[in-house]
C-alpha positions in Angstrom: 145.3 254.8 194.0 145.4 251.6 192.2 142.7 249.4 191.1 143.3 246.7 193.9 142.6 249.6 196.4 139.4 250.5 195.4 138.3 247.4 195.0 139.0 246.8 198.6 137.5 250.3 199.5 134.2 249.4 197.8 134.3 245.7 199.5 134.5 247.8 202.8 132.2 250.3 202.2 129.5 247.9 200.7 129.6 246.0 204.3 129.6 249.0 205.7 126.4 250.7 204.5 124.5 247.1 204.4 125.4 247.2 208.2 124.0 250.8 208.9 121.0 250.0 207.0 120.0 246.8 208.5 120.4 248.9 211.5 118.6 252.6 210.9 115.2 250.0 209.4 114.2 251.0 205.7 111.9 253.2 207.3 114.3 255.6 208.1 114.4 258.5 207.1 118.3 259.7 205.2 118.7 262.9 206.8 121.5 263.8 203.9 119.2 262.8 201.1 115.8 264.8 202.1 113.1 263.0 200.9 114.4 259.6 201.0 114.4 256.7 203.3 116.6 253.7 203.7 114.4 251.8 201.1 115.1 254.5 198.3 119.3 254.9 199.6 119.5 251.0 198.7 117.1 250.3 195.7 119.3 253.3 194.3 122.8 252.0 195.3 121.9 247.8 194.8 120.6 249.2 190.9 123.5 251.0 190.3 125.7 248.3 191.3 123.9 246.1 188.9 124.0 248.6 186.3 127.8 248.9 186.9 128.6 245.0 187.0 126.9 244.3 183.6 128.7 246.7 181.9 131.8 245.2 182.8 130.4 241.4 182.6 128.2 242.2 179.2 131.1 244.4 177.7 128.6 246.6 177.0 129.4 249.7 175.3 126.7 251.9 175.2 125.0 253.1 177.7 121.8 252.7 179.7 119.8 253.4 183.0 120.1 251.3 185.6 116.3 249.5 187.0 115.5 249.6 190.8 113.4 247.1 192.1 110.1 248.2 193.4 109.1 245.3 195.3 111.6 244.6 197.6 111.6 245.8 201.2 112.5 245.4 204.8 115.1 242.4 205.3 114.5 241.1 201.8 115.9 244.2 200.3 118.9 244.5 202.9 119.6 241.2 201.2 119.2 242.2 198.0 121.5 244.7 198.5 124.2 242.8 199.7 124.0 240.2 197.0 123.9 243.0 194.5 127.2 244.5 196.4 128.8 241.0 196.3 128.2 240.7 192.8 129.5 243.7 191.7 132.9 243.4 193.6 133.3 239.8 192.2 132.5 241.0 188.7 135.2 243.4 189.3 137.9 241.7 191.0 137.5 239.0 188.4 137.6 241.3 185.2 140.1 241.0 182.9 142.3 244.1 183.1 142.1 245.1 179.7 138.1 244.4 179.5 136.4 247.0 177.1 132.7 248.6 177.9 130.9 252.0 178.2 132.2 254.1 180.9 131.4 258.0 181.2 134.6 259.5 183.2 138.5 259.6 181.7 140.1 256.9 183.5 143.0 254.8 182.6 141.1 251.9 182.0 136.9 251.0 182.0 138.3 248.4 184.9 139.9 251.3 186.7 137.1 253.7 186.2 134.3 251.2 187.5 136.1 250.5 190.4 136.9 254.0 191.4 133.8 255.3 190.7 131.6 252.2 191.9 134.3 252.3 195.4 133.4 256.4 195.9 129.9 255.5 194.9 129.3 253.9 197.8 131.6 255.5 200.1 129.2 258.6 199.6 125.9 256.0 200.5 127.5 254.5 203.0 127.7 258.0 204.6 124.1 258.5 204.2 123.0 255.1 205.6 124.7 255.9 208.9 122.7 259.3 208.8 120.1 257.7 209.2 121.5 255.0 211.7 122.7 257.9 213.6 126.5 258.7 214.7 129.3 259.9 213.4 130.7 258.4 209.6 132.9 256.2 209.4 136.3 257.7 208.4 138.1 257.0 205.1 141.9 257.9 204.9 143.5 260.9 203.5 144.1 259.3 200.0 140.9 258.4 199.1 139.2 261.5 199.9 141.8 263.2 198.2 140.9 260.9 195.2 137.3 261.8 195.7 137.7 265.2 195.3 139.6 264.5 192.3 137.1 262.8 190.8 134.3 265.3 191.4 136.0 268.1 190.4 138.1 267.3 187.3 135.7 264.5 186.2 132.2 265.2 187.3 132.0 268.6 186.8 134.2 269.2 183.7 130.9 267.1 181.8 128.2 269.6 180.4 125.7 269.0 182.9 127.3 270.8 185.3 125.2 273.2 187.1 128.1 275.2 188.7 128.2 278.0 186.8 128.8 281.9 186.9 127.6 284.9 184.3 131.4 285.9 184.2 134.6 284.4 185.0 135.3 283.1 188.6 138.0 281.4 190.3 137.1 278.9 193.5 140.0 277.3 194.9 139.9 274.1 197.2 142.8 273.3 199.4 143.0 270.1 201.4 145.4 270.8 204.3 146.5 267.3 205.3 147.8 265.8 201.6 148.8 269.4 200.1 146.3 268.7 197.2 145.0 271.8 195.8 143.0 272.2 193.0 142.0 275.5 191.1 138.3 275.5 189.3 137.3 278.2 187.1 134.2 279.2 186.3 132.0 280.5 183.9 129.1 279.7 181.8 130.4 276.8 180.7 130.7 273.9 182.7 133.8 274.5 185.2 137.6 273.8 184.3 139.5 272.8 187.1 143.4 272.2 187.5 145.3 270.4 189.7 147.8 273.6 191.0 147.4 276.7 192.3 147.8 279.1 189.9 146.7 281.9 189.6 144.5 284.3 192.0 141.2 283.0 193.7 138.1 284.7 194.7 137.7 282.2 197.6 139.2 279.0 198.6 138.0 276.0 201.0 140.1 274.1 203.3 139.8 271.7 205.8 141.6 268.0 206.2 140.8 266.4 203.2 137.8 263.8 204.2 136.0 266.8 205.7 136.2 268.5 202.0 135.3 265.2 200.5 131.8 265.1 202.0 131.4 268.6 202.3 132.1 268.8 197.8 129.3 265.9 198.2 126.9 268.2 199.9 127.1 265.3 202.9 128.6 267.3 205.7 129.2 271.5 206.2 131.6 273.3 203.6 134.9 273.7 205.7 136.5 276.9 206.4 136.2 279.4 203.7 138.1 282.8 202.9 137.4 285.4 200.5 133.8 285.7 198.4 131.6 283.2 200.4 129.1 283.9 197.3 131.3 281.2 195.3 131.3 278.5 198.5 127.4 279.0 198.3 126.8 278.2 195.1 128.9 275.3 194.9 126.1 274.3 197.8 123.1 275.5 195.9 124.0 274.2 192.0 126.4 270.8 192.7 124.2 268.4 193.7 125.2 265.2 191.1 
């Protein structure tokens, strides 16, 4: 996917959780995020849209947590949240292409990785907002769950604090059955190295349509069908969480 496209993914999804917030009341309780309500879903994704824009903005280089706002609540911090979300896709969308600044995942750009990671970012929040609305999620398409997976697996947890880890060597193979994307993730106790092929023999394998495998690898929906050692398929459950 191309820049453009996730900006317009993370325009979308933005709206989209403001919308299922306003809705649900900060009071809610996130039934994907136990122990949170609404309040703590958007303090959490209005900072870290922040936290993303000034990098870009600043061309920061280093980086640095991001601050939630404690005092906000109710409407006033729906509001909040949507300025913060309009700010962030209007940083982005006005960047220069070749902008320089910290960013933590291989990407082809620090453009390109904010706005792949801010657009999944929120398509993951967005999900939990309309837990706690109540319904069904919203659907993304093929490609960018695809995407998603891709970024979890080969760029999430390739870093070193990884949890997903075995005493000896493992093979956990994840298939999504609608794009023909498979990937192959070996682990150990290192942090896990995953391809994007089939090779080789796995211990266990999850398919599904790739959206269901996108928020199931997110811990926001159940893991899809799995063959072989379900051992693996529950620790990916139990150690993932980002």
């Amino acid at each position: 996917m191309e820049t453009a496209e996730f900006l317009q993914a993370l325009q979308t999804e933005g709206r989209l959780l403001a919308a299922a917030a306003e809705e649900a009341g900060t009071d809610a309780k996130v039934p994907t995020c136990p122990g949170w309500q609404v309040r703590d879903l958007l303090r959490h994704t209005g900072a870290v849209h922040r936290w993303a824009a000034a990098f870009v903005a600043e061309q920061l280089t280093e980086g640095r947590p991001p601050a939630e706002p404690a005092d906000l609540d109710g409407a006033e911090l729906v509001a909040w949240y949507r300025d913060s979300h309009r700010h962030l896709v209007g940083t982005l969308a006005g960047a220069s292409p070749d902008v320089e600044c910290f960013a933590f995942l291989p990407a082809p750009s620090p453009l390109a990785f904010w706005a792949r990671r801010q657009a999944h970012e929120t398509a993951v929040h967005r999900v939990d907002a309309e837990s706690a609305r109540g319904g069904g999620p919203t659907g993304v398409t093929p490609e960018f769950a695809t995407d998603g997976i891709d970024e979890l697996l080969r760029g999430f947890h390739a870093r070193s604090r990884s949890r997903v880890r075995t005493p000896e060597p493992r093979v956990l193979r994840v298939r999504a059955e609608d794009t023909g994307a498979v990937w192959t993730v070996r682990l150990s106790p290192e942090p896990p190295v995953t391809t994007r092929d089939a090779s080789g023999a796995a211990e266990c394998e999850l398919s599904g349509p790739a959206e269901q495998l996108y928020l199931a690898l997110w811990n926001r929906a159940p893991l899809p069908n799995a063959t072989g050692d379900r051992a693996l398929a529950t620790l990916w459950r139990e150690a993932s969480a980002i």
